[in-house]
N, C-alpha and C positions, 0 to 999 in steps of 0.2 A: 504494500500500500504506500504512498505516496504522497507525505506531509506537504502542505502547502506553509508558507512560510508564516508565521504569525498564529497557526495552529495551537491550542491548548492539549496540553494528554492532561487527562485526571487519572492520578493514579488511586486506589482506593487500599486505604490502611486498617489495618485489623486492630481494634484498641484488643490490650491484653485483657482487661477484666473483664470481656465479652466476644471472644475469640470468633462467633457467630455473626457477631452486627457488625458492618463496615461504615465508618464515618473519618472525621477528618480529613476528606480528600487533597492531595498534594498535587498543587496542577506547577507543571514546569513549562518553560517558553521553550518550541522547537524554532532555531533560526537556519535559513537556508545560509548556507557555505559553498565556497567556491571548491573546487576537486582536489587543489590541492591543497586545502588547509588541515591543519595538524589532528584536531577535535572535531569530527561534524556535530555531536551533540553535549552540549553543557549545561549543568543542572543548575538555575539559577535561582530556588530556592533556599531560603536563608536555610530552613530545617536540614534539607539534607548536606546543607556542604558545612555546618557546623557555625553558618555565622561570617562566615568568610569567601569572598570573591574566589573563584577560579581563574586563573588565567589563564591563556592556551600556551602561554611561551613561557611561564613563570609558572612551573608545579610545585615548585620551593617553598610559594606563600603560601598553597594551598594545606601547609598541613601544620601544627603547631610542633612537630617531633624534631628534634635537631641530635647529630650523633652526640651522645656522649650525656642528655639530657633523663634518661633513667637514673634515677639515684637508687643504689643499690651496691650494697658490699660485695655481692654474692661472687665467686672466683666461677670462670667457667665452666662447661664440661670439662668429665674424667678424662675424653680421649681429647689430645688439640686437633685433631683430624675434624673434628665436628665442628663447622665452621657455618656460613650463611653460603658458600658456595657446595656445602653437602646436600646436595636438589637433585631433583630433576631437571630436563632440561624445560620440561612442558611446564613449571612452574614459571620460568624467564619469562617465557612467550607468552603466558596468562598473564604475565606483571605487564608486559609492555601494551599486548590488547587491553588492561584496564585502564591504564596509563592512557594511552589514547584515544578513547572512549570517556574519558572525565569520570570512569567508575571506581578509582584506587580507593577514593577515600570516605566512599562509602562506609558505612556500620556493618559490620556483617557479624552473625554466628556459625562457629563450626562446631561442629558434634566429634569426639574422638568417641568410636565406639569397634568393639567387637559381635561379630555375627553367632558365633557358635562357640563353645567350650573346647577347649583340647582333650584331646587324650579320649575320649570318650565319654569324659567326666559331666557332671555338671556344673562343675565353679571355675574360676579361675581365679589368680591373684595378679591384683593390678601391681604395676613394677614400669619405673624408668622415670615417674615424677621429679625426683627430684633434678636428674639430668636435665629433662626439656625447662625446667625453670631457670637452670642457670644458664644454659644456652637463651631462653627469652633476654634475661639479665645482661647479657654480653652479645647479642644480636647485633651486626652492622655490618657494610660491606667496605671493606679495605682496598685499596686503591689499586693496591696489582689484582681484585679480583673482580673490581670494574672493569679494570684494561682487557683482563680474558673475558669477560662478556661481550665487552665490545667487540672483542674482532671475531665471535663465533656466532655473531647476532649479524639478519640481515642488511647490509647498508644503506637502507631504508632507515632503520631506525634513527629515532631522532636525537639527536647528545642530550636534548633537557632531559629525557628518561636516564640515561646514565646519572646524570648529574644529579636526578631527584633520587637515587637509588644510593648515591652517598651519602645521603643523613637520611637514612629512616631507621629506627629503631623501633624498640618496644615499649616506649613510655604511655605509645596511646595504647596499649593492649590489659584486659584484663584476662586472667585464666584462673575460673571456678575447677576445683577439681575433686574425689574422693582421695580420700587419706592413702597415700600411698602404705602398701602391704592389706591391703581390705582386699575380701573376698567381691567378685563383682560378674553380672552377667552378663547375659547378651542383650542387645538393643540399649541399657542403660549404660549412658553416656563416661566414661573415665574422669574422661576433660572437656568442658569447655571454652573455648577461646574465641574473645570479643573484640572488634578491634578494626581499625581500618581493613575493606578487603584486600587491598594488594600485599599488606604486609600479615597479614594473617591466611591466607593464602598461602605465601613464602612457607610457615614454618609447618606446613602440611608433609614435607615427605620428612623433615629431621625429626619433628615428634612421633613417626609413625617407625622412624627405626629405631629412636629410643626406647619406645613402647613397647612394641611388638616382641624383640627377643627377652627384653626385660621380663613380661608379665609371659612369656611362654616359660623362659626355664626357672621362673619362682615357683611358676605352679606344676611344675615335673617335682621340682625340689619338694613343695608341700603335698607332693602324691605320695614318692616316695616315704615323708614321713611320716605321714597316715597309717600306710603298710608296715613299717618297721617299730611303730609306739612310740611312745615317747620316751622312754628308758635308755632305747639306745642310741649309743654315741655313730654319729652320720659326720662322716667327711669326706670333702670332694675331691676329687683325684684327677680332675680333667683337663686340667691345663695341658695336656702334649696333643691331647683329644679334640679339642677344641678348633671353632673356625676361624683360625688366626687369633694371633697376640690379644684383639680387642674381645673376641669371642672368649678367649680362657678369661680374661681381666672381669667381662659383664658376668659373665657364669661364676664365678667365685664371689663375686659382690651379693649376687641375687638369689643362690644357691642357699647362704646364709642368710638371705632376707625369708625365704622358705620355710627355713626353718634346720637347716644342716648347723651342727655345731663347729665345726672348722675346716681347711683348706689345707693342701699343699703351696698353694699360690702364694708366694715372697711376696711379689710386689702386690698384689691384692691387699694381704696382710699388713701391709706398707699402705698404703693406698688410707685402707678402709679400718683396720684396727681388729679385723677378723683375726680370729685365734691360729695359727699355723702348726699344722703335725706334719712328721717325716721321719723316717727312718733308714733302712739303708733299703739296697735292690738286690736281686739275683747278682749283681755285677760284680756288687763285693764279695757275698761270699766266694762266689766262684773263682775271683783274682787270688785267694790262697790256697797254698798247695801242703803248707804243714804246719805247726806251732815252730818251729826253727827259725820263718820269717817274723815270731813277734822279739823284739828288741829288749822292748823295756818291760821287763815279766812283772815288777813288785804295784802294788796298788794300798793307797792309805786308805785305812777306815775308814767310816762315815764320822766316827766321830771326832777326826783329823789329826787324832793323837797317834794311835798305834800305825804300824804298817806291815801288810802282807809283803815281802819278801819274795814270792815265786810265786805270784796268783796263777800262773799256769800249773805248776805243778797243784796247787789247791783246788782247782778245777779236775783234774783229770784224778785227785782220789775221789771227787763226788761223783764224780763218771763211774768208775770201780764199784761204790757202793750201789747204785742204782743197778748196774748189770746182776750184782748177784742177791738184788734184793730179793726174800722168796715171790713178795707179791707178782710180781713183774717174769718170773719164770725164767728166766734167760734169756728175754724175745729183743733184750738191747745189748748185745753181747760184742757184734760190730757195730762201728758207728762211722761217719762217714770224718776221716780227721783234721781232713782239712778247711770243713763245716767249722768242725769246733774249734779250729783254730779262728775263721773270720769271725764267730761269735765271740771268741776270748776279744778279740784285737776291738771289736766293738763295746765289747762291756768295760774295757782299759779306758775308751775312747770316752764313756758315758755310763760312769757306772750307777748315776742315778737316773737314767731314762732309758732303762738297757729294754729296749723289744726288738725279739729276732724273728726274721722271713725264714720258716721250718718248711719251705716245701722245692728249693733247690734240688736234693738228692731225694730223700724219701722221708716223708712228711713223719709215721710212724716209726721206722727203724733207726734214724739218723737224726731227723731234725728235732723233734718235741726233746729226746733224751738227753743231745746235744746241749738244748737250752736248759733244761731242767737242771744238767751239772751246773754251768757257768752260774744261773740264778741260785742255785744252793749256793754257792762257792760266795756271789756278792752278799745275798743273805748273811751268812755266816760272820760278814765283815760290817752289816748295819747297815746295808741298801736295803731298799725296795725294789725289785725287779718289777718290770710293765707288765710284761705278757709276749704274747706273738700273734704271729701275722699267718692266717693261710689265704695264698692266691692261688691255686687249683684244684682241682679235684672235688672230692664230696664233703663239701666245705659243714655241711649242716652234719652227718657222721664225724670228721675228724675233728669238730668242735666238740661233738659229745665224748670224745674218746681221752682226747686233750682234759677235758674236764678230769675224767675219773682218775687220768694218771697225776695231775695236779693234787685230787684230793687226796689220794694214797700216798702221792710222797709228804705232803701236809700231819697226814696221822702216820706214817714208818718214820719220820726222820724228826718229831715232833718239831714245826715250821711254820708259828701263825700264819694263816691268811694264805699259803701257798696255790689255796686252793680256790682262790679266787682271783686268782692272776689273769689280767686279760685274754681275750680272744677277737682278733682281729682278722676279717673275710673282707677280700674282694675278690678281683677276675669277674669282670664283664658283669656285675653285678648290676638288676634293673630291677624297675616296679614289680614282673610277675616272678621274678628270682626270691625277691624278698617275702612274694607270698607263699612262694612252693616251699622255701625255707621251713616259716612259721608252720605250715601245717605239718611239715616232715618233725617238728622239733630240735633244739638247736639249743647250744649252749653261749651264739656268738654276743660278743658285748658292744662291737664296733663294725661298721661299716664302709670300707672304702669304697667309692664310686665313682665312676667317671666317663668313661664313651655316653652310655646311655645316657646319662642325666643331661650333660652340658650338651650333646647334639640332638637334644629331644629329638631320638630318634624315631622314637612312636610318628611325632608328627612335629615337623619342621618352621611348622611358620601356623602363629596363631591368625593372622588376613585381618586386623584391626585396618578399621578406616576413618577418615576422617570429611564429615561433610558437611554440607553449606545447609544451613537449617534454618537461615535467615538473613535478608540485608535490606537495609535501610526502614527494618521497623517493618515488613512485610516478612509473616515465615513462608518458606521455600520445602517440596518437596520432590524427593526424586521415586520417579515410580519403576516399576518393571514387573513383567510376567513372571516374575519369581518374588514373592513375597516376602521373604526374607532382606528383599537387596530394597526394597522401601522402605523412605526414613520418615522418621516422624519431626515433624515440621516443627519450627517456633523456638522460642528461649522456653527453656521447661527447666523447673526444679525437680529433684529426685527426691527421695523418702524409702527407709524401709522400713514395714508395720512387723511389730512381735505381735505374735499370741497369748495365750494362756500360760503356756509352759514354759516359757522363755527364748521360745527362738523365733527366729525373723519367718515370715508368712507370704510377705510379698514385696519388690520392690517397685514403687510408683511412682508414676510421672503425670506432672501437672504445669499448666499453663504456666508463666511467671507473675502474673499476679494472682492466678484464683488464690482461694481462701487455704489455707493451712491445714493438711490434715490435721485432727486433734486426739486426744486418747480420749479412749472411751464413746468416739463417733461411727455413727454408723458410716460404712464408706461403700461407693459401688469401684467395685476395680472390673476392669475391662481389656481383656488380649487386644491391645491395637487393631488387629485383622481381621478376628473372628470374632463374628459374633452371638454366637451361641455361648461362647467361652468367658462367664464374668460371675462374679461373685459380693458378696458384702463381706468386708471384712469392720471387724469392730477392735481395734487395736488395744494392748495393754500398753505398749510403747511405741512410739515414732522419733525415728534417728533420719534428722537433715543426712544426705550424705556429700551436698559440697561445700568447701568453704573456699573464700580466695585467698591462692596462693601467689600471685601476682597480680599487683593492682597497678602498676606503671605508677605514673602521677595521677592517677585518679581521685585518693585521696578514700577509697575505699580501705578496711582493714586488711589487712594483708598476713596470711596465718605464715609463724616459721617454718621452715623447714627441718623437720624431727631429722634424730640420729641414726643411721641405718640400725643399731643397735633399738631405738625407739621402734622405727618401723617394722624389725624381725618380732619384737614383743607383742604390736599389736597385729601383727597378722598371726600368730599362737592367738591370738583372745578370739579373731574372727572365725577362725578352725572353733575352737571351741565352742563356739552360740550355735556353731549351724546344727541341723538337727539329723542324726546320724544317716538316713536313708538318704540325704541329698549328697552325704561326703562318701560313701562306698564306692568302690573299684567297679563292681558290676552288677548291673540294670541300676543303676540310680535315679530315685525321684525328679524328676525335673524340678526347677522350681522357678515359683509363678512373678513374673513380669508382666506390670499391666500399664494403663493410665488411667487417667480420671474419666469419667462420664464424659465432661467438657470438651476435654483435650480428643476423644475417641469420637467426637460428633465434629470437630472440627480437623481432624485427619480425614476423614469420607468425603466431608464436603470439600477440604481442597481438593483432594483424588478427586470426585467431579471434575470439579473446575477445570483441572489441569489436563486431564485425560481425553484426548480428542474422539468424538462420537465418532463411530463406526459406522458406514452404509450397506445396506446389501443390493444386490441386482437382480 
């Protein structure tokens, strides 16, 4: 169609307290332009440009952001690789088409959300918050990464879009979001980010790769912990496993926000204040070939005073006794000695963190007996010996097995506590390993892990997205012949309702201003889609679930940012509320995602509106 010049458009705006009635109409002046001018349409409404003139050659004035103008302490992202040039390239090409179209500085809302649960599960945990905050906090485009835009960008384009692309930051952006480490579903939003469109736009692919790996390998990590209880000690083994340097770095960080109690990862550990375990590899033992290569044989007490003289030889009479003890038969008669040599050379090394790898030579014959001297022998001198490690085999059998020879030598050699010396399993250990485990029975105390966890191998990529759910005060939706891939329109607040018994019931979405859910109200919740599918809930409790996390200069409160040690605590309390048939391994409860009455009469009727009638012939 074909504006003639001096033409009015009435655009018609949705008031939020009545998402149904359209009033305050916003008429903008269409003026005809010559072919080649830079802008054919400019919105010369005070409301939508905020109050301030656009000019077609001056986009500079148009915006009140200037680099350097967020005031915030906040240090960047973990990785420096995560920059404003970590994009797409179709995000440029959308910056430049709003840019040039006078749409950049629109209001717009984006919805960060995921479509379906990993893993088969039903929950998932949100993870990567904090990252996309301090990348908003230090957003801006640096001058050698103007110059590489320019020259990979059409020579069409204009320099003022260059030049407006050096001072935009994120002072005019707000981002509401749930508490990072929260349990959280599908269609209900993570994050919301409000904000001029071109520059909220911009941070659509960085917050979706902060998100997405983040909140995929929290929630493997809190699967895993599920399956193995809470008793036992979970540590991540995945850094070599891992997809690249940043991949082992995010998986150690989040793995722990899961719920794992420590890492192999230095620099994570370094990084992040995560607890760090290690001990030695097949490499070492198998680098000795006798006790001849250990040097320095004597080893001082624990209690720093006396000193062992030839801990090798003190080793190898507790060796002696265990071969001919009756319990034990003779079944440790050979042993493998150059074993016992890298465990001597180790427990020299550490003789108060002494835990040895018994599955080298032969786990029963060689390795347990092996260790069981050297741990008598430090014993005898006032350590505490760790335990050991098995990486192969029938790790849930030679844990029970280990067990009894620990407890007998505990009551033959009278040896407090011997018998509760660690036991530590990994080898390819994963979610239905931990369950075959449990039901086989098992004496193991610790868990190392790694391939599976960190390259959630199950399923590689949770598909979170991020979309346009409103601009300029009009919500926006996207439709499709697949139900799932339609959003739901508008600025919306979230809420989850408890029940009776204490746990959460349903999480709802409502317009931004209807009225509050309250406890003790009766409420209709309603599946977005279907319509047979809705219920009254009458809550005992209602939990907001966003707060702001970045208010720019807004002047909004703006919540801190907790400790990852904060946020591994409260995602443990979120596992907890939920109500066990939703956190199970398999056939799990779905659980129910709804919105308001309001909000569900005004999804249908924009889908009208938007949806073009069909003819038949």
């Amino acid at each position: 169609m074909e504006l003639l010049e001096g033409t009015k458009l009435t655009l018609p705006i949705f008031e939020r307290d009545n998402l149904l009635e359209m009033s305050n109409p916003i008429s903008c002046s269409y003026s005809k332009v010559d072919a080649g001018s830079s802008l054919p349409i400019r919105h010369t409404n005070n409301k939508l440009c905020n109050g301030l003139a656009v000019d077609a050659k001056n986009e500079q004035a148009a915006i009140s952001t200037s680099a350097g103008s967020a005031t915030s302490d906040l240090k960047g992202p973990t990785n420096p690789m995560v920059t404003a040039l970590l994009t797409d390239m179709y995000q440029i090409t959308m910056a430049y088409a709003y840019w040039r179209a006078g749409k950049h500085i629109d209001q717009a809302v984006f919805d960060l959300f995921h479509r379906k649960n990993p893993f088969g599960g039903e929950y998932t945990i949100f993870a990567g918050l904090e990252e996309c905050i301090k990348f908003a906090a230090n957003f801006r485009f640096k001058d050698y990464e103007i110059d590489y835009l320019r020259s990979i960008m059409p020579p069409s384009c204009e320099e003022g879009f260059f030049n407006y692309l050096k001072g935009i930051d994120c002072s005019n952006v707000k981002i509401h979001a749930i508490a990072e480490g929260s349990i959280v579903f599908p269609r209900v939003p993570m994050m919301r980010v409000e904000g001029p469109l071109l520059i909220a736009q911009l941070l659509e692919t960085i917050f979706l790769t902060l998100v997405n790996y983040a909140s995929l390998v929290a929630t493997n990590a809190a699967r895993h912990r599920q399956v193995a209880g809470k008793s036992k000690l979970l540590l991540e083994f995945g850094l070599r496993r891992a997809q690249g340097p940043d991949g082992g770095i995010s998986a150690s960080k989040y793995c722990y926000l899961g719920g794992f109690d420590a890492t192999s990862n230095l620099d994570a550990g370094r990084r992040f204040g995560i607890p760090v375990r290690g001990t030695h590899s097949h490499a070492f033992v198998s680098s000795f070939m006798s006790s001849d290569e250990i040097s320095e044989r004597s080893l001082v007490y624990a209690n720093k005073i006396d000193k062992c003289d030839d801990f090798v030889s003190l080793i190898e009479h507790w060796l002696s006794k265990i071969q001919v003890a009756e319990f034990f038969h003779g079944k440790f008669s050979e042993t493998n000695q150059s074993e016992l040599a890298a465990f001597t050379s180790y427990a020299l090394a550490f003789p108060t963190e002494f835990l040895a790898l018994v599955d080298t030579y032969d786990v029963m014959r060689s390795g347990i007996p092996n260790f069981c001297a050297v741990a008598l022998a430090l014993q005898q001198l006032g350590y505490k010996p760790k335990g050991i490690r098995l990486d192969s085999g029938d790790l849930a059998y030679f844990s029970i097995e280990a067990r009894k020879i620990f407890a007998a030598i505990e009551k033959e050699f009278a040896m407090p506590g011997f018998g509760k010396l660690s036991i530590t399993a990994s080898n390819d250990i994963n979610e239905d390993t931990l369950d075959a485990i449990n039901k086989q029975g098992h004496e193991i105390d610790a868990f190392g892990i790694g391939t599976h966890l960190v390259t959630c191998y199950k399923q590689p990529a949770l598909g979170c997205v991020y979309k346009l759910v409103e601009v300029r005060g009009q919500p926006r939706i996207k439709l499709s012949e697949d139900f799932s891939k339609v959003t739901i329109p508008g600025k919306k607040q979230c809420f989850r309702l408890y029940g009776n018994e204490g746990y959460p019931l349903v999480d709802l979405m409502i317009g931004e201003n209807e009225p509050l859910p309250k406890v003790q109200e009766r409420i209709l919740c309603r599946h977005p889609f279907q319509e047979s599918k809705r219920a009254y809930v009458v809550p005992q409790r209602v939990e907001a679930l966003y707060k702001c996390y970045w208010a720019g200069k807004s002047g909004f409160k703006q919540e801190p940012l907790p400790s990852l040690d904060a946020s591994r605590r409260h995602c443990q309390q979120q596992l907890a509320t939920m109500r066990p048939d939703h956190m199970r391994s398999l056939y799990p409860t779905p659980y129910k995602v709804s919105v308001s009455a309001k909000l569900y009469d005004y999804i249908h009727f924009l889908w009208l509106s938007e949806a073009p009638v069909g003819e038949l012939h």
